[in-house]
C-alpha positions in Angstrom: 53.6 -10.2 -32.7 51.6 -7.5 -34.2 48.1 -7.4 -33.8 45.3 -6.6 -35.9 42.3 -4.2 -34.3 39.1 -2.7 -35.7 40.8 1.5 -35.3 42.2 3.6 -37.9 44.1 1.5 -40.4 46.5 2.6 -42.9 46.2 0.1 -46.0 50.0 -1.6 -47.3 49.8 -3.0 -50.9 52.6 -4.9 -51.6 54.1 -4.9 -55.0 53.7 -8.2 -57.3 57.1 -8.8 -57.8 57.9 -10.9 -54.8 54.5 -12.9 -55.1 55.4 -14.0 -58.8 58.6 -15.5 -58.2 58.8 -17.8 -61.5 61.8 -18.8 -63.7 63.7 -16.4 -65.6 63.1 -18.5 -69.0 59.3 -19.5 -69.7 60.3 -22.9 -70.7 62.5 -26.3 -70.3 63.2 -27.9 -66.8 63.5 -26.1 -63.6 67.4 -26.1 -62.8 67.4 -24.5 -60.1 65.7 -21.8 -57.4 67.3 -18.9 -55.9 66.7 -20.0 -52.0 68.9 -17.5 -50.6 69.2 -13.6 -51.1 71.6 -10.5 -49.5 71.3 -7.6 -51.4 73.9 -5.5 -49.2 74.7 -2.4 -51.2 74.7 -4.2 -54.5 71.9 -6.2 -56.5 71.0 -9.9 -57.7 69.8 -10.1 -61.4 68.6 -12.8 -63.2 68.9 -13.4 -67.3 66.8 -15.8 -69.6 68.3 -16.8 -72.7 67.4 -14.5 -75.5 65.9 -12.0 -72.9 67.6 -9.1 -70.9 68.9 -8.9 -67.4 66.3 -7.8 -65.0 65.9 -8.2 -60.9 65.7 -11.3 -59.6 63.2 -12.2 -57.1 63.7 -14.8 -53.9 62.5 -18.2 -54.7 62.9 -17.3 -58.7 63.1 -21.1 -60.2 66.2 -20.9 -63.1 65.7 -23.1 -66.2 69.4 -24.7 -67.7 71.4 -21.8 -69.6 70.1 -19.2 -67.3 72.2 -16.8 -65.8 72.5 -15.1 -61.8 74.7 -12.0 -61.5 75.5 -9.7 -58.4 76.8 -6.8 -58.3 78.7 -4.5 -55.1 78.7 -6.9 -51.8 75.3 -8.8 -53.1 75.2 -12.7 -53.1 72.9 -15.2 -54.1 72.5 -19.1 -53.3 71.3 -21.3 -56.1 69.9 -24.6 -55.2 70.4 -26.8 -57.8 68.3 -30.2 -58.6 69.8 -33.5 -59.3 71.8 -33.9 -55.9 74.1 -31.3 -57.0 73.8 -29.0 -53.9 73.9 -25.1 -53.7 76.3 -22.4 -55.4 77.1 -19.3 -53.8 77.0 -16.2 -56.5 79.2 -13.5 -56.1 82.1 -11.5 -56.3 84.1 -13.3 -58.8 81.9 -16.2 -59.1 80.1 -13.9 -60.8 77.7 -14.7 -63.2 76.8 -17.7 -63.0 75.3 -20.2 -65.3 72.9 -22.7 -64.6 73.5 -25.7 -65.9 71.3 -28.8 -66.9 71.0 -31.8 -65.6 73.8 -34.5 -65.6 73.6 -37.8 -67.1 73.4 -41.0 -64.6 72.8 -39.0 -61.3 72.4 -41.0 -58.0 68.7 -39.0 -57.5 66.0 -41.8 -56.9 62.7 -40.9 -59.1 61.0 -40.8 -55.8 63.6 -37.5 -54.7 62.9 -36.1 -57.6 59.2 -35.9 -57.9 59.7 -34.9 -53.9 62.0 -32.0 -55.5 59.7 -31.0 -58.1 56.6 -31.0 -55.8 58.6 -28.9 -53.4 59.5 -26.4 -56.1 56.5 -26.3 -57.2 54.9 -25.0 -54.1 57.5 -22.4 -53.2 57.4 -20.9 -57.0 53.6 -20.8 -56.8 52.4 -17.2 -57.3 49.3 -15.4 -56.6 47.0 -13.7 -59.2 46.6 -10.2 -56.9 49.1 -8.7 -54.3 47.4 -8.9 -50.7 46.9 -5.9 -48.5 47.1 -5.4 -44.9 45.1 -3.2 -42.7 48.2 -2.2 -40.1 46.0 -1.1 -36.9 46.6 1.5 -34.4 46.4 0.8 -30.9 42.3 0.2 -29.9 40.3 -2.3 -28.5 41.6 -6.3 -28.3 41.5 -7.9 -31.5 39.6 -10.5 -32.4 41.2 -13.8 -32.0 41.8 -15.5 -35.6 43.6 -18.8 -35.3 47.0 -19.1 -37.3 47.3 -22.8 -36.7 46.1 -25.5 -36.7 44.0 -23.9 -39.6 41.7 -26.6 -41.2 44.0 -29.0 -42.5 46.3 -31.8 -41.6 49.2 -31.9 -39.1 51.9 -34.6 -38.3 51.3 -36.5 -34.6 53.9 -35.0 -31.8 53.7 -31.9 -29.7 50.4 -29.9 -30.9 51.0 -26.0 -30.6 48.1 -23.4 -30.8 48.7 -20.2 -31.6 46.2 -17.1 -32.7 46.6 -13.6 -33.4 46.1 -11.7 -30.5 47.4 -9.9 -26.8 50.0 -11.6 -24.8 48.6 -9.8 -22.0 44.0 -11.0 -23.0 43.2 -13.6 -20.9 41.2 -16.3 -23.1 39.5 -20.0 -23.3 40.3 -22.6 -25.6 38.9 -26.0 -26.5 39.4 -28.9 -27.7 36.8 -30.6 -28.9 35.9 -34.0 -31.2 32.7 -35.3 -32.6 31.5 -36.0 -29.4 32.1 -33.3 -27.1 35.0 -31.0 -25.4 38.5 -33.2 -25.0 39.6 -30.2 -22.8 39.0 -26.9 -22.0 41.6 -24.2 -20.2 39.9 -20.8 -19.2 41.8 -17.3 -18.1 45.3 -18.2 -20.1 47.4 -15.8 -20.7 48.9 -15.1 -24.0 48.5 -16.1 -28.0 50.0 -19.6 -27.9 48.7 -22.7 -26.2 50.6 -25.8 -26.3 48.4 -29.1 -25.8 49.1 -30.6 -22.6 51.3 -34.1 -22.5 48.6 -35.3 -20.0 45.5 -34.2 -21.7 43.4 -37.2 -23.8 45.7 -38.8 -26.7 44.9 -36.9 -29.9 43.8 -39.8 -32.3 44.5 -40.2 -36.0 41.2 -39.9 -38.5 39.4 -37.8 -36.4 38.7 -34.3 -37.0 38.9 -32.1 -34.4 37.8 -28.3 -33.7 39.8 -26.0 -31.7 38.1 -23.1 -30.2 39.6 -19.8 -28.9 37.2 -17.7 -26.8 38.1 -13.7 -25.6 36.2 -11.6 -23.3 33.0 -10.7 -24.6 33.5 -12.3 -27.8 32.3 -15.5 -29.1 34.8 -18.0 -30.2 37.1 -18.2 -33.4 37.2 -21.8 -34.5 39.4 -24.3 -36.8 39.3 -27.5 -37.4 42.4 -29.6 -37.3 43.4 -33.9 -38.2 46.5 -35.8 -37.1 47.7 -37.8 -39.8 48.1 -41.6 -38.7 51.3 -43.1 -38.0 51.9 -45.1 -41.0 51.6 -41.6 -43.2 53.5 -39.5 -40.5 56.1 -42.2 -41.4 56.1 -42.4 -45.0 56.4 -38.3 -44.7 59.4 -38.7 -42.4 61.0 -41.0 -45.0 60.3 -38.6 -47.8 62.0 -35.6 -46.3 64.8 -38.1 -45.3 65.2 -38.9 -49.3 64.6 -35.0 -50.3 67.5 -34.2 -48.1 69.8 -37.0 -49.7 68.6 -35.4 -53.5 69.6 -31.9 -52.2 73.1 -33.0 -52.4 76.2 -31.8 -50.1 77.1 -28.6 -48.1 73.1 -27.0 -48.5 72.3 -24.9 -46.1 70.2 -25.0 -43.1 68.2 -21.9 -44.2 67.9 -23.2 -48.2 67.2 -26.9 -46.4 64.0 -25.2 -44.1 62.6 -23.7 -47.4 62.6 -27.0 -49.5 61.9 -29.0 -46.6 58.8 -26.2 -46.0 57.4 -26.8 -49.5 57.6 -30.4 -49.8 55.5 -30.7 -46.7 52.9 -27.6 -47.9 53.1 -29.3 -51.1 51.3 -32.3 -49.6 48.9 -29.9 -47.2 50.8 -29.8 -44.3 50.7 -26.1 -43.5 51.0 -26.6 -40.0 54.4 -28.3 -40.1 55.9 -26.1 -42.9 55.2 -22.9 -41.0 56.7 -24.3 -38.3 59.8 -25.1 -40.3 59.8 -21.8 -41.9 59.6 -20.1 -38.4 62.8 -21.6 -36.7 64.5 -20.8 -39.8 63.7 -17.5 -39.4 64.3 -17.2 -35.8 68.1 -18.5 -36.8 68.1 -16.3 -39.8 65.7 -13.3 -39.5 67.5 -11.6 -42.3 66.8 -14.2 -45.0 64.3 -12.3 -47.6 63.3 -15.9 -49.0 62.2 -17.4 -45.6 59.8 -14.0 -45.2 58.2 -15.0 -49.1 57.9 -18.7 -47.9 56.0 -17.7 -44.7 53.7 -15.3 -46.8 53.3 -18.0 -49.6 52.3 -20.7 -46.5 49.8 -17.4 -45.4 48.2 -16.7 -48.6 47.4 -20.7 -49.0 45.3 -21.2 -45.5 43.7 -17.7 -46.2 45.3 -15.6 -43.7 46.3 -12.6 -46.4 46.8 -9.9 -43.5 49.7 -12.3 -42.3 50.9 -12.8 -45.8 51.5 -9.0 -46.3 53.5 -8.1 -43.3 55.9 -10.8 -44.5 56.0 -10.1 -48.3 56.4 -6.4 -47.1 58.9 -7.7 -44.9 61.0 -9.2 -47.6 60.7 -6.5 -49.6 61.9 -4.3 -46.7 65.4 -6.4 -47.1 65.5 -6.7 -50.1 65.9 -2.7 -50.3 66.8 -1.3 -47.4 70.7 -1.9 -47.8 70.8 -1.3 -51.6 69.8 2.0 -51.2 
């Protein structure tokens, strides 16, 4: 994980291409989102009606009558709403329309507000392109909590995690309105998960977790489980979103509307979880790196958003050229 320090930096400003990823047409219904990218030695272009053909960005929503081409060994995966699945452009399915929405489909009006919201999140875009001060190596860095980060989080296994050493010994708490839950000084490393055996975290409380280094005071968040009966009525809306996505979607195109449905009801916590497995199973996927800096700009960590949106970008280019 790379860490952040207080030595020489060098500043990274990210173009504002991949943080505006809107539709190719200004108005109608969303048809559609590009959820998948590979560039290769090719491109991926997107084309409004009346407009010109220009790049298409990961996470671009597509209005009906808008077109996806690729070009060389590029493809693109269009998710499209209505329970109609996911096309695969490229090669000779190349371009592709989008089409509008079909008369009498099976989606539920619950799946598709669940759709909408989700789309909504992932196609939000930010005003001004973060930067991120890359450090050099110096002193340990201060320990700024990635999550839990002041919000919500669905009951289960509760993981900690903060930016900082894997090597830095440090203290963290737990700690409700009455006093420390539990405490666990000299652990190692940048994650800690909360013990099976430790006090039951209760619903409708709000906690604080506290990370403490050497010689530095502590970094604190504060963090609520959602009750059962919500957790529930969550679990049931992904369950439906899944069923509205229609057959044959992917599992990365799956993690990223499943990851904005849940950010799109403030669960950050659980949608950067999701995003992060679907990276680890595909590290390649330009639109999983926007998702993770999207989920970074929203609970203020804009350091963290950068290194992915410059990470995307880094895909997005490095075979095309």
């Amino acid at each position: 994980m790379l860490t952040w320090g207080r030595g020489a930096s060098v500043v990274v400003a990210l173009g504002g291409a991949l943080l505006s990823a809107g539709p190719a047409s200004g108005q109608g219904e969303t048809a559609g989102m590009i959820t998948e990218m590979k560039v290769g030695s090719g491109s991926v272009e997107v084309k409004a009606a009346g407009a010109g053909w220009r790049p298409a960005t990961p996470l671009n929503t597509l209005r009906p009558g808008d077109q996806v081409r690729t070009s060389g060994d590029a493809t693109a995966v269009v998710l499209l709403t209505g329970g109609r699945g996911t096309v695969r452009v490229g090669g000779s399915a190349s371009p592709y329309v989008v089409p509008g929405a079909r008369a009498g489909d099976s989606v539920t009006d619950k799946a598709r507000a669940l759709l909408s919201a989700s789309l909504g999140f992932l196609s939000t875009s930010a005003t001004e392109s973060p930067k991120a001060l890359l450090s050099t190596r110096g002193g340990a860095p201060e320990p700024e909590i990635l999550t839990p980060r002041d919000g919500p989080l669905l009951p289960g296994s509760v993981v900690f995690e903060w930016l900082g050493s894997q090597f830095s010994r440090y203290t963290v708490r737990v700690l409700d309105p009455s006093g420390v839950v539990l405490e666990k000084k000299g652990g190692v490393g940048a994650r800690f998960i909360y013990p099976p055996g430790a006090p039951l975290l209760r619903s409708g409380v709000r906690y604080r977790f506290q990370v403490e280094a050497h010689r530095q005071g502590p970094y604190e968040t504060w963090f609520e489980v959602v009750d059962p009966s919500r957790a529930s009525a969550v679990r049931r809306d992904l369950e439906q979103l899944r069923a509205a996505l229609g057959p044959g979607v992917s599992a990365s195109s799956l993690a990223t509307v499943e990851a904005g449905a849940l950010a799109a009801q403030g669960l950050f916590h659980d949608a950067r979880q999701l995003a992060l497995e679907a990276l680890a199973r595909d590290p390649d996927e330009p639109a999983l790196h926007v998702l993770l800096g999207n989920l970074y700009l929203r609970t203020g960590l804009p350091k963290l958003a950068a290194q992915s949106l410059d990470e995307a970008q880094f895909l997005l280019s490095r075979d095309s050229k």
